[in-house]
C-alpha positions as CSV (number, residue, x, y, z in Angstrom):
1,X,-55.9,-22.2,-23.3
2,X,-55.9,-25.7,-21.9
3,X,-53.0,-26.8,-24.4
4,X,-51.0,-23.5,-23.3
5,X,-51.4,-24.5,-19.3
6,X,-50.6,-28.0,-20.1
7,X,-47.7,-26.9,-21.9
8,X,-46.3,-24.1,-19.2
9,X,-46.8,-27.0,-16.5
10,X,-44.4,-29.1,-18.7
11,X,-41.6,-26.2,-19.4
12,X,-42.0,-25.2,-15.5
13,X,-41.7,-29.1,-13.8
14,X,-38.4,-29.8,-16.8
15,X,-36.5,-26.3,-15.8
16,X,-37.4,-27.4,-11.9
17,X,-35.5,-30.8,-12.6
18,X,-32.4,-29.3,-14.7
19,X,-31.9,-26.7,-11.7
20,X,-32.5,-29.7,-9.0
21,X,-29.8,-32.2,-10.6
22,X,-27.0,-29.4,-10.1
23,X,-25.5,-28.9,-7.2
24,X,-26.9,-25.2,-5.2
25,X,-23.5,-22.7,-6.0
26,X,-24.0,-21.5,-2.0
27,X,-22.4,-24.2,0.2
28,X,-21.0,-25.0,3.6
29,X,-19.2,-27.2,5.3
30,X,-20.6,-25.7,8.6
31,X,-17.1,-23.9,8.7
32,X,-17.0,-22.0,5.7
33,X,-19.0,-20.5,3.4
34,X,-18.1,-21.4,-0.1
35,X,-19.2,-20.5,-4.6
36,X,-18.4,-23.5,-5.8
37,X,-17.7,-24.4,-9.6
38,X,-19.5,-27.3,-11.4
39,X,-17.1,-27.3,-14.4
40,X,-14.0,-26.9,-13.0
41,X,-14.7,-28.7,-9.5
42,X,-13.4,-26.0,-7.5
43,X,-14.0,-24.0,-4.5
44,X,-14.1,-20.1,-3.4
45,X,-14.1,-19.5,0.1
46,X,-16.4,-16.8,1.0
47,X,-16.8,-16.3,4.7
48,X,-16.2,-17.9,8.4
49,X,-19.9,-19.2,9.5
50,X,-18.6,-18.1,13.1
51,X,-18.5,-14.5,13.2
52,X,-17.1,-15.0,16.4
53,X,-14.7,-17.5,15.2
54,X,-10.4,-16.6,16.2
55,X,-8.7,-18.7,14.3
56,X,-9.4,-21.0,11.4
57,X,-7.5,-23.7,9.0
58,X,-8.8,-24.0,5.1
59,X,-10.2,-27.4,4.4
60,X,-8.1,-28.9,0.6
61,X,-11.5,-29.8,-0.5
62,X,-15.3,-29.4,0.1
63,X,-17.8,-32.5,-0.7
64,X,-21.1,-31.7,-2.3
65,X,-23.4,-34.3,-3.2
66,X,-20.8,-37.2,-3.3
67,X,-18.4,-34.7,-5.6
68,X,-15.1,-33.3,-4.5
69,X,-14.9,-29.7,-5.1
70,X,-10.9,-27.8,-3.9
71,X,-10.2,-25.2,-3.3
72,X,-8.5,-22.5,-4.7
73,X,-9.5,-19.1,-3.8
74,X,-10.2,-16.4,-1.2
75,X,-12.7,-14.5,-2.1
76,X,-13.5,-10.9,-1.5
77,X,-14.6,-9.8,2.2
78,X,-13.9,-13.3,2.9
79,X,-11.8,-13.1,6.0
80,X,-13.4,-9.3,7.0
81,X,-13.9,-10.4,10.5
82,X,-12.4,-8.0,13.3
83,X,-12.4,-11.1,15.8
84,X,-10.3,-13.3,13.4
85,X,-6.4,-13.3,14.9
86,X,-5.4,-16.5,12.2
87,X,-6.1,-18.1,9.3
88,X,-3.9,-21.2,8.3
89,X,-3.6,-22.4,4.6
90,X,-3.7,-26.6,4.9
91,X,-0.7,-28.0,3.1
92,X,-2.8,-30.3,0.8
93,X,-3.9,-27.2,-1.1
94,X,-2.4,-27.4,-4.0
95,X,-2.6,-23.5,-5.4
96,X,-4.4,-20.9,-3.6
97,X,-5.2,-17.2,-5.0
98,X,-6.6,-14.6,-2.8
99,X,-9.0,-12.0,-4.1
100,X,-9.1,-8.1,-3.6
101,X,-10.3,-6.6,-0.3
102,X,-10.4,-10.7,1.0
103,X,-9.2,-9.0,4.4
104,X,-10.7,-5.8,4.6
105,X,-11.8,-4.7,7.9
106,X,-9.4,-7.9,9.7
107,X,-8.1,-5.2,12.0
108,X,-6.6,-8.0,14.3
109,X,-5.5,-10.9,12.5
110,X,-1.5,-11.7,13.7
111,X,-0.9,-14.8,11.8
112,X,-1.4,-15.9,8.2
113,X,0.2,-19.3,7.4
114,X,0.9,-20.7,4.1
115,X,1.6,-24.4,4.3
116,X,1.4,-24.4,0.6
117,X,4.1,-23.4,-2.1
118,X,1.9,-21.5,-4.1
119,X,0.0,-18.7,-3.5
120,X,-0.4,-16.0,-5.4
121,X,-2.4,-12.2,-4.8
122,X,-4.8,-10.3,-6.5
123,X,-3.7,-6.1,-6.5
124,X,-5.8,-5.2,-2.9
125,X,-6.2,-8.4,-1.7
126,X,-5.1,-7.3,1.6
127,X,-6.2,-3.5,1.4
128,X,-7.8,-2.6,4.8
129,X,-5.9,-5.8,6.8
130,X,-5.1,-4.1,10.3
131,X,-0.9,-4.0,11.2
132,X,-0.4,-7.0,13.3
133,X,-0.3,-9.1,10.4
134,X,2.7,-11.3,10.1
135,X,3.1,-14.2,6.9
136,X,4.8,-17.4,7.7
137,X,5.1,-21.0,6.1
138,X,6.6,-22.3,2.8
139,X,4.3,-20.4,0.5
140,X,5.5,-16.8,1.9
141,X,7.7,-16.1,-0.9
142,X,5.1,-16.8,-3.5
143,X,3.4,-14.6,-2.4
144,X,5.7,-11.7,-1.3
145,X,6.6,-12.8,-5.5
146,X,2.9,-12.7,-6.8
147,X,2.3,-9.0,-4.7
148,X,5.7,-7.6,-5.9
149,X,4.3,-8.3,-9.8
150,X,1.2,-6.8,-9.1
151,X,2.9,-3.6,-7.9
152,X,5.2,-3.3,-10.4
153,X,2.6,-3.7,-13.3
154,X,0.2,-1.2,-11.4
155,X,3.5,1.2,-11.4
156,X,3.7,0.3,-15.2
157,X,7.0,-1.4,-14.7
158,X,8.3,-4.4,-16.0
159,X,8.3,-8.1,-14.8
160,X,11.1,-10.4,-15.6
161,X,12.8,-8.1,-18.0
162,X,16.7,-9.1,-18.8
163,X,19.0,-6.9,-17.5
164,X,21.7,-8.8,-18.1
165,X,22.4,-7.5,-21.6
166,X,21.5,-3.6,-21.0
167,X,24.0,-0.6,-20.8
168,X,25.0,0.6,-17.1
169,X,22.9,3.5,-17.9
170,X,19.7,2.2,-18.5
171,X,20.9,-0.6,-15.7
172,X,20.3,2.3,-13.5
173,X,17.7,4.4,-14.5
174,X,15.9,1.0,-14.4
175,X,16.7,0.8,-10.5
176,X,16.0,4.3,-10.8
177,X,12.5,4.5,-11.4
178,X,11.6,1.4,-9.0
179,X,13.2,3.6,-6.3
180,X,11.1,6.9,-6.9
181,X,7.9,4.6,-7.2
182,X,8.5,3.0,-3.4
183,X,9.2,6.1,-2.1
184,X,5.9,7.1,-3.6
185,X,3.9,4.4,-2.5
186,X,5.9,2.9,0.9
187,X,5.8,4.6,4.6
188,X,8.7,4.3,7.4
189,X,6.7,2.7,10.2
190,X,8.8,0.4,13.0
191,X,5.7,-0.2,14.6
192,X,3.8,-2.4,12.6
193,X,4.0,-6.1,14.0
194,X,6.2,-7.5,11.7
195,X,8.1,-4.8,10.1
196,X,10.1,-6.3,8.1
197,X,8.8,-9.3,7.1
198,X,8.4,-9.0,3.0
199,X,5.2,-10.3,2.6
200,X,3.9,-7.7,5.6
201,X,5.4,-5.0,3.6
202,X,4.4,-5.9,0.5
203,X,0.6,-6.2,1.9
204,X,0.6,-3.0,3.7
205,X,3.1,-0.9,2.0
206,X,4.9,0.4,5.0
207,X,7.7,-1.1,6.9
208,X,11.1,-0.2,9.0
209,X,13.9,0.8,6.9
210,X,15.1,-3.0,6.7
211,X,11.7,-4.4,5.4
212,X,11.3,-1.9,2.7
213,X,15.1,-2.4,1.7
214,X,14.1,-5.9,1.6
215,X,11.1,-5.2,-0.6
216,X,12.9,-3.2,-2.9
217,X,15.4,-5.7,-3.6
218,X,12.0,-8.4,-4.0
219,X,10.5,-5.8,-6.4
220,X,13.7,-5.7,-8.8
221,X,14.3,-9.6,-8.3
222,X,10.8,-9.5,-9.6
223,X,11.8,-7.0,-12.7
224,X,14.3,-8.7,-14.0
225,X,17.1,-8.0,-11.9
226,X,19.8,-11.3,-11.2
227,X,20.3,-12.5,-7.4
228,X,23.1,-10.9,-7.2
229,X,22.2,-7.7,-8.8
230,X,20.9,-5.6,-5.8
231,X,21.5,-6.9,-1.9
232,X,20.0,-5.9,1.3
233,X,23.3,-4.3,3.7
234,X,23.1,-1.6,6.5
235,X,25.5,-0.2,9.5
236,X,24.0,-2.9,11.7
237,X,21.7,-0.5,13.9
238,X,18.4,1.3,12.3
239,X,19.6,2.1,9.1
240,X,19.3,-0.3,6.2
241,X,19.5,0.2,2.7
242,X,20.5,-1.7,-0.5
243,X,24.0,-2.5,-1.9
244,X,23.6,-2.3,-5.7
245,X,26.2,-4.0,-8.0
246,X,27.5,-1.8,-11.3
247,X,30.7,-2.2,-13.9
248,X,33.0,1.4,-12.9
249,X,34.7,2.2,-16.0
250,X,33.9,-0.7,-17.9
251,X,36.8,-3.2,-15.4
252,X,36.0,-3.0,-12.0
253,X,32.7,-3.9,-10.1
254,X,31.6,-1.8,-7.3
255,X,28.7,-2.2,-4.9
256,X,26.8,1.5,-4.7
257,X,24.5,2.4,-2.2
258,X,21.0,2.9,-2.9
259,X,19.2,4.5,0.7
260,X,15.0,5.4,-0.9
261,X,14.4,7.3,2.7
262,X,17.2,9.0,2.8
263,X,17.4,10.6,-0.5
264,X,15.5,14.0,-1.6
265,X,13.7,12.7,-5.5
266,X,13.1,15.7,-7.2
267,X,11.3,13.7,-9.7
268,X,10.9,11.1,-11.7
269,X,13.7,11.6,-13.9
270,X,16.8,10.0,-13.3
271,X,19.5,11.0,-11.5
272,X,22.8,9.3,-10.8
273,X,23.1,10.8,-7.1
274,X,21.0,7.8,-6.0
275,X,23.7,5.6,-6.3
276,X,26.2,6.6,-3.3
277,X,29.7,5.5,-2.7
278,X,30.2,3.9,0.7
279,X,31.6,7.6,2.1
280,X,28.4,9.5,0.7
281,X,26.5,7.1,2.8
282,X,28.3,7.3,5.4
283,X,27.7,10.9,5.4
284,X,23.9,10.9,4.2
285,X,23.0,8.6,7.5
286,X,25.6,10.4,9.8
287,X,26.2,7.1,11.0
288,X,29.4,6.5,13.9
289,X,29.8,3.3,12.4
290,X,32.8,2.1,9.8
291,X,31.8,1.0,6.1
292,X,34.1,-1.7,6.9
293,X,31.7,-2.6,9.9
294,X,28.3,-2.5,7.8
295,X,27.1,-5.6,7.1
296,X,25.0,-7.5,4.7
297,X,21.3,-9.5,5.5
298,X,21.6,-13.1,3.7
299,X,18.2,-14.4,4.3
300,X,15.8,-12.6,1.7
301,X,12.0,-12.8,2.8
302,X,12.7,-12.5,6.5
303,X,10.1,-14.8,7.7
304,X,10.0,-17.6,10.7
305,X,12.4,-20.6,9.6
306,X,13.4,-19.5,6.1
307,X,15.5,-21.7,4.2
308,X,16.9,-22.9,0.9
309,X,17.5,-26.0,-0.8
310,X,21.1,-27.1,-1.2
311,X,21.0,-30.4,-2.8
312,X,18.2,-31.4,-1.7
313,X,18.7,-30.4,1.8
314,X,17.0,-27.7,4.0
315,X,19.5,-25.1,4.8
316,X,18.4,-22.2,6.8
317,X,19.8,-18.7,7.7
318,X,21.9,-19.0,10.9
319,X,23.2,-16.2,11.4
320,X,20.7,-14.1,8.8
321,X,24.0,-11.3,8.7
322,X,27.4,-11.5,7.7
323,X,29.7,-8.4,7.5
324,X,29.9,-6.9,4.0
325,X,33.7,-6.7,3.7
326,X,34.1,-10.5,4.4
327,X,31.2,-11.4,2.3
328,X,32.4,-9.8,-0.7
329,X,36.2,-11.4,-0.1
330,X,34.7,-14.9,0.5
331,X,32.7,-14.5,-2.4
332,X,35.1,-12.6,-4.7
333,X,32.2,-10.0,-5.4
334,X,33.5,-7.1,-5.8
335,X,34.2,-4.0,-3.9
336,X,32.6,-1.2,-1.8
337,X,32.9,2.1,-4.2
């Protein structure tokens, strides 16, 4: 009996020094709550220590015991805070994935800011975020990208399939089917904050007839659809839809009109009545304005100072419009059917 204490003293006082010379997994930076992984020296941010706390900036890294950890993640019920209005992503983050439900119950949040060029979504990571919600900063379109493929696989449709060698047929039953599914999923509402900002959309499935245009053209980028495959166009007032670009009669090209809300799907099955020429339109929308008049939206994720690179130069949208006949002239694209 006295070997068996002496030995249970020894087995307890060795596990007590293995646990001792890692670092606890719960840490703070008296910010942030944070799990923190020893092998691969990262960080999940679970929590604001402030419940009170409006707005926040994420830290790139988190110190423990003289060892870096970064951070990559949001975790879940993370940023669930009712008084948080904005969180800001620091630009020294080098990836940054957010998890499911990571701003559930943030009814008042206004502003989140990606200062980082990658950022990608877990499917629900922003299930439960309240309306005001607007995305800006360089790693907006990553994730407007990264929520678009999460939607399409959870609608079992494809990401990154080539269209470029498939018949006009399938062409359009492809387009097709991504049309029925946002109509399914997406609400018309022009009073969410920032109703058509992509990213917004994406998050919270609803939008104003521009923003969900937008997103549908995001979501078929994100198929497999070329740039110049489906555009965002509309008569310049409320009404936006898509301008979609198919071979007539195996010579000439012709943009069709492809307007989700303001078509009747019967079903799921295809039907060639989505695609509209510029007259049926016209007509569907009883609009007072010309086809010639309706123009076309050149920026793509709508979100504060959105830009390209053109050899290695910032170029940003000014104006974000153009009109759709002079577009399609300048850049010898076709025709309105």
């Amino acid at each position: 009996m006295k070997f068996l204490g002496s030995l249970f003293a020894f087995v307890l006082s060795t596990c007590t020094v293995f646990v001792a010379s890692r670092p606890d997994i719960n840490q703070t930076d008296g910010v942030f709550n944070y799990w923190i992984d020893t092998d691969s020296r990262t960080a999940t941010v679970m929590g604001v220590r402030d419940k009170y706390a409006n707005y926040v900036t994420l830290n790139p890294t988190l110190t423990v015991e003289g060892k870096k950890y970064y951070v990559n993640q949001i975790g879940a019920g993370a940023f669930s805070s009712k008084n948080l209005q904005g969180v800001t992503v620091n630009s020294n983050i080098k990836s940054l994935n957010i998890s499911p439900n990571a701003f559930n119950g943030a009814s008042n949040i206004r502003s989140i800011e990606l200062n980082t060029e990658t950022v990608t979504a877990d499917l629900g990571a922003f299930d439960g975020i309240g309306t005001l919600v607007g995305f800006q900063g360089v790693g907006t379109p990553s994730l407007a990208n990264s929520l678009a493929q999460q939607l399409l696989l959870s609608w079992n449709l494809p990401v990154y399939k080539d269209y470029t060698k498939v018949s006009d047929e399938e062409f359009k039953k492809a387009l097709y089917s991504l049309a029925y599914k946002v109509k399914k999923n997406f609400t018309i509402n022009d009073k969410i904050a920032y109703s058509s900002n992509v990213a917004s959309v994406l998050a919270l499935k609803s939008g104003s007839y521009n923003g969900i245009a937008r997103a549908y053209r995001i979501l078929a980028k994100n198929m497999g659809f070329q740039y110049h495959d489906v555009h965002v166009g509309g008569d310049g007032g409320r009404y936006s839809w898509n301008y979609v670009y198919i071979v007539k009669d195996d010579i000439h090209k012709r943009w069709f009109n492809v307007d989700i809300f303001h078509y009747s799907f019967r079903s799921s099955k295809y039907d060639a009545n989505l695609f509209r020429t510029k007259d049926q339109q016209k007509a569907a929308i009883k609009s007072t304005v010309d086809p010639s008049n309706w123009i076309i939206y050149l920026n793509e994720y709508n979100y504060p100072n959105e830009y390209i690179l053109v050899n290695g130069e910032k170029w940003y949208y000014n104006p974000s419009t153009q009109d759709f006949y002079g577009w399609c002239v300048v850049n010898r694209s076709g025709a309105q059917a």
